[in-house]
ROSEVEX-323206 format. One record per atom (N, C-alpha, C): atom name; x, y, z. Coordinates in nm, 4 decimals, padded with zeros to 6 digits. Example, Ala and Ser with C-alpha at 12.3 -4.5 7.8 and 13.67 -1.06 7.14 Angstrom:
BEGIN
R  atome      east     north        up
R      N   01.3190  -00.5690   00.7800
R     CA   01.2300  -00.4500   00.7800
R      C   01.3200  -00.3300   00.7800
R      N   01.2850  -00.2250   00.7080
R     CA   01.3670  -00.1060   00.7140
R      C   01.2900   00.0030   00.7870
END
This chain:
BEGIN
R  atome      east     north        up
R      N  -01.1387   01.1491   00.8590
R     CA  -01.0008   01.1040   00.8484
R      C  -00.9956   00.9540   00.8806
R      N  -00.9542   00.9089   00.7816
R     CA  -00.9477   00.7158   00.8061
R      C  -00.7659   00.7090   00.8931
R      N  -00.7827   00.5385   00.9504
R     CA  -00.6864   00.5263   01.0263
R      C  -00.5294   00.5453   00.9404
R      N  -00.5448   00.5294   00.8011
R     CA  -00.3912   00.5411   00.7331
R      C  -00.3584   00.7102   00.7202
R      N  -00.4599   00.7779   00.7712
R     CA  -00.4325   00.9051   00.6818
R      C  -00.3865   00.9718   00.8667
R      N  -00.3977   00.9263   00.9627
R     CA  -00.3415   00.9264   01.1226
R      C  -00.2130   00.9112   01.1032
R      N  -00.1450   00.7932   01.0118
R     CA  -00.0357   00.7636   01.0453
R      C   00.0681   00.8420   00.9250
R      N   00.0297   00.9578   00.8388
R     CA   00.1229   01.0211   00.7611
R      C   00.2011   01.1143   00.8542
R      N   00.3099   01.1179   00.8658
R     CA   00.4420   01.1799   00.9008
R      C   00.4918   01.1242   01.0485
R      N   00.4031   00.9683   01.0346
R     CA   00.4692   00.9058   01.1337
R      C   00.5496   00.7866   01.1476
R      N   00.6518   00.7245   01.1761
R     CA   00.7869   00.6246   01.0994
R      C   00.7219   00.4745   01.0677
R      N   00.7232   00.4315   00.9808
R     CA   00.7089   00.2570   00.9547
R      C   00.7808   00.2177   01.0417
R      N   00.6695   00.0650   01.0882
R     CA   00.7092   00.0381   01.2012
R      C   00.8477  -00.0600   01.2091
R      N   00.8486  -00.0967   01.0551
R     CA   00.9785  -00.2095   01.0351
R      C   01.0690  -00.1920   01.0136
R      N   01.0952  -00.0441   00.9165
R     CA   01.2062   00.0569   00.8852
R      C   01.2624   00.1719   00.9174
R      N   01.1436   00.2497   00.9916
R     CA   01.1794   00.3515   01.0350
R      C   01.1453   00.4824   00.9284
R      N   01.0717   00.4158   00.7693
R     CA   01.0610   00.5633   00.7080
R      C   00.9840   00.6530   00.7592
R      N   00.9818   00.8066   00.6570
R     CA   00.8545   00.8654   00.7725
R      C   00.7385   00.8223   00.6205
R      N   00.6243   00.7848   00.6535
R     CA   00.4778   00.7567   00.6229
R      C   00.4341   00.8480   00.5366
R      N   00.4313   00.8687   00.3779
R     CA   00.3721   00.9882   00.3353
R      C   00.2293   00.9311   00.2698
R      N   00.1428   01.0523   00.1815
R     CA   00.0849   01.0113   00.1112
R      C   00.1131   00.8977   00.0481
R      N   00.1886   00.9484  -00.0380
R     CA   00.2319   00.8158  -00.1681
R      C   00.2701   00.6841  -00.0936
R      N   00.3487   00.6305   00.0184
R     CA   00.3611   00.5535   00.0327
R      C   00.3063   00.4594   00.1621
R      N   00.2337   00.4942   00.2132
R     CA   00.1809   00.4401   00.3465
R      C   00.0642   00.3449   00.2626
R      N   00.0628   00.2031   00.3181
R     CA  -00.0214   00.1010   00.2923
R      C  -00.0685   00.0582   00.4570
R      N  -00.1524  -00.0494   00.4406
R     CA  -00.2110  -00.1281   00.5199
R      C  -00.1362  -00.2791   00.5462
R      N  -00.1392  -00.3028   00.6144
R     CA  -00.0333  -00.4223   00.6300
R      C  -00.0971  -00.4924   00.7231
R      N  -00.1223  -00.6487   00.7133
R     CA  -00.1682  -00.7332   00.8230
R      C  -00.0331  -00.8032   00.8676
R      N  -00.0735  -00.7288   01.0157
R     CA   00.0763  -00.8336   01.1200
R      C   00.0563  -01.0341   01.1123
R      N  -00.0646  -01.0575   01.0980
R     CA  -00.0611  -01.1934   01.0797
R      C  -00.1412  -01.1902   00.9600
R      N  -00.0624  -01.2479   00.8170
R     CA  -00.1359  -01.2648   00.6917
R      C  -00.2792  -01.3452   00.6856
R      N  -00.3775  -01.2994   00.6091
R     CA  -00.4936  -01.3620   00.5785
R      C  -00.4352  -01.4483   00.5487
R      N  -00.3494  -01.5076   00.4867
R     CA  -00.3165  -01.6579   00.4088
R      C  -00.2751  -01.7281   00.5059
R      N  -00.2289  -01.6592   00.6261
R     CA  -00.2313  -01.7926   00.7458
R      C  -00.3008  -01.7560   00.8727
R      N  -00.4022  -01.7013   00.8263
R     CA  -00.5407  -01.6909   00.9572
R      C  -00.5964  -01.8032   00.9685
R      N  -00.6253  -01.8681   01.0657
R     CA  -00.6999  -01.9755   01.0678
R      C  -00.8273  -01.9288   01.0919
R      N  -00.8817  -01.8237   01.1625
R     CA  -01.0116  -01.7671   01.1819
R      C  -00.9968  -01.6386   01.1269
R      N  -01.0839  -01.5658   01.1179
R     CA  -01.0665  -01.4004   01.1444
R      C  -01.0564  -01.3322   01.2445
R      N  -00.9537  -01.2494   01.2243
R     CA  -00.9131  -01.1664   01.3168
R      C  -00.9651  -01.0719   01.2890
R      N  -01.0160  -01.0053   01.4451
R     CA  -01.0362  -00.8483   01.3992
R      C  -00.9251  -00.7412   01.3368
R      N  -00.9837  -00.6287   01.3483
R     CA  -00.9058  -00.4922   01.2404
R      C  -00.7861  -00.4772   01.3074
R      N  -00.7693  -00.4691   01.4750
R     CA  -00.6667  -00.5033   01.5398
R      C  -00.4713  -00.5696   01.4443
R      N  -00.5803  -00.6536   01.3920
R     CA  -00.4144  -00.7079   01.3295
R      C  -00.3873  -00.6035   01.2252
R      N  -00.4144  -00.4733   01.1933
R     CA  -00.3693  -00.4392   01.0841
R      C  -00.2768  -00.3239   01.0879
R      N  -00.1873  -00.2589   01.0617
R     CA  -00.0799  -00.1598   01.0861
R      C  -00.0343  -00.0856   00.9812
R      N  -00.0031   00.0489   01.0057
R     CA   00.0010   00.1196   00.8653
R      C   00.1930   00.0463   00.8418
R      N   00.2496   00.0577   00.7546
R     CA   00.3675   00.0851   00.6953
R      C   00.3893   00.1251   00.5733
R      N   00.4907   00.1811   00.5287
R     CA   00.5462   00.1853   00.3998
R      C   00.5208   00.1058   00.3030
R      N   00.5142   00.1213   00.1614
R     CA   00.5088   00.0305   00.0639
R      C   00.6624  -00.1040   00.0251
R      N   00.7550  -00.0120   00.0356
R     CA   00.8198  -00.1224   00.0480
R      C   00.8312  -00.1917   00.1196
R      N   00.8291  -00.1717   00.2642
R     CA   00.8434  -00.2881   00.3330
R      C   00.6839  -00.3882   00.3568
R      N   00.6015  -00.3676   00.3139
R     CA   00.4570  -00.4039   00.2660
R      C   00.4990  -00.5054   00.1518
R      N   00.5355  -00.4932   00.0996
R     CA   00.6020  -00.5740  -00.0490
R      C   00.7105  -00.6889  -00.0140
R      N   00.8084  -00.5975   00.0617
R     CA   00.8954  -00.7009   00.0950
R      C   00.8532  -00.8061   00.2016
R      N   00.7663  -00.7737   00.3150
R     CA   00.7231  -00.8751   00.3801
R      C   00.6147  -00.9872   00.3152
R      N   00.5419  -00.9170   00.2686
R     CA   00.4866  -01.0743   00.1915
R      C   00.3500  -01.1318   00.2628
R      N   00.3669  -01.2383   00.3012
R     CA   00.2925  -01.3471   00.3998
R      C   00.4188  -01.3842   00.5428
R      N   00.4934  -01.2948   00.5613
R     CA   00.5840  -01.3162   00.6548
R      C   00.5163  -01.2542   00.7777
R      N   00.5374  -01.3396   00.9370
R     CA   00.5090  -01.2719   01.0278
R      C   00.5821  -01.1443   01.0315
R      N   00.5600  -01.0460   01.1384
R     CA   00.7098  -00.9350   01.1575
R      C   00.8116  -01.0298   01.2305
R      N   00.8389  -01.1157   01.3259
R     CA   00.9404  -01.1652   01.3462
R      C   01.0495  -01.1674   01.2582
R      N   00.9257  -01.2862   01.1346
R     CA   00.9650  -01.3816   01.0109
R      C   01.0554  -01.2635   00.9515
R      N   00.9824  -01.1907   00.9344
R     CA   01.0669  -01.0488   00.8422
R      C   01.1008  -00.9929   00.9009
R      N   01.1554  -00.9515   01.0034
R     CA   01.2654  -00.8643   01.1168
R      C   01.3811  -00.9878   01.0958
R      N   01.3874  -01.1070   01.0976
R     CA   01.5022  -01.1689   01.1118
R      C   01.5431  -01.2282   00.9925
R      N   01.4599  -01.2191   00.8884
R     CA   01.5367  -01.2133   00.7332
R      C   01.5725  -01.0631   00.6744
R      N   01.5190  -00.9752   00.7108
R     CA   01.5882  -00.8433   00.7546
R      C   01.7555  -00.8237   00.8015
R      N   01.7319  -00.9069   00.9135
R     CA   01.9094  -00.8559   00.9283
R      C   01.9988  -00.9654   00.8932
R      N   01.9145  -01.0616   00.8403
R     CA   02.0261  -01.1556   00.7288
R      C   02.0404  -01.0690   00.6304
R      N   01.9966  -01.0423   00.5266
R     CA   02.0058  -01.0047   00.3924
R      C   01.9810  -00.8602   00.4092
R      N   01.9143  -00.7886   00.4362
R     CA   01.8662  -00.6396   00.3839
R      C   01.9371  -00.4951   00.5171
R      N   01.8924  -00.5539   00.6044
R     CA   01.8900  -00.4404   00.7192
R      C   01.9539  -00.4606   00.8475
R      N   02.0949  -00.4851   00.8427
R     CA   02.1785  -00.5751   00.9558
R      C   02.1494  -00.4752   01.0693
R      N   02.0764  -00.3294   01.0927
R     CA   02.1385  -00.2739   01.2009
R      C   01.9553  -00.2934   01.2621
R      N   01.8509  -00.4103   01.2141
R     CA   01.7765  -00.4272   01.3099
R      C   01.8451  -00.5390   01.3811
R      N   01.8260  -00.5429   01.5011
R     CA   01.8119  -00.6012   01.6461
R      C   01.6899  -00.7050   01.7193
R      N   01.7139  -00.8322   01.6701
R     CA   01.5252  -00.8950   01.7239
R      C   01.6037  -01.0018   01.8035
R      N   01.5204  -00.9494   01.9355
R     CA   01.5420  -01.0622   02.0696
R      C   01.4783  -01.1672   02.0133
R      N   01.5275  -01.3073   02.0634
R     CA   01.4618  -01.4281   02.0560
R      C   01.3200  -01.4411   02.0459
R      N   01.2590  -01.3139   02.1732
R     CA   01.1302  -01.3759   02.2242
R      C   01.0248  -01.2609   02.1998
R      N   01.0771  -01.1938   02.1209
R     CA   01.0389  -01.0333   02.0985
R      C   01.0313  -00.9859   01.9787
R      N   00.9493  -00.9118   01.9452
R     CA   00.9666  -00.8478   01.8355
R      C   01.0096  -00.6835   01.8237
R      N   01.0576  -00.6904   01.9188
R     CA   01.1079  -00.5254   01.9626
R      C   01.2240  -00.5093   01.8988
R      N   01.2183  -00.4158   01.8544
R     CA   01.3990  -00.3671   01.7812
R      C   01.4933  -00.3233   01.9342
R      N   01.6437  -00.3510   01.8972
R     CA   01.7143  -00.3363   02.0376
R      C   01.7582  -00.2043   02.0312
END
């Protein structure tokens, strides 16, 4: 059993879906396109496909707080945090 197939029927971490086959991807919390070194496997997190798509090259901050501009007003991101409230 690989680490994405752990996280089916358990919620994306940005939206809250639940994780199925069909849609659970791999997602790096800090994009290869702005690694300055390599990071270990550590940076990587299962989520959903859409929100995999919609984040992009965005940190989760970056995309938690263009999130509740435009898409998803009922997330919550402290200044200094990336915790939902």
């Amino acid at each position: 059993m690989n680490v994405m197939e752990k996280t089916i029927g358990k919620e994306c971490p940005y939206c809250g879906v639940e994780l199925t086959e069909t849609n659970v991807q791999m997602d790096y919390m800090i994009p290869v396109s702005r690694q300055l070194e390599e990071i270990p496997y550590r940076n990587t997190i299962s989520c959903c496909r859409h929100c995999n798509v919609k984040k992009k090259n965005l940190l989760p901050l970056e995309f938690f707080m263009g999130c509740q501009v435009q898409h998803y007003p009922e997330f919550k991101v402290t200044p200094f945090s990336m915790k939902l409230v």
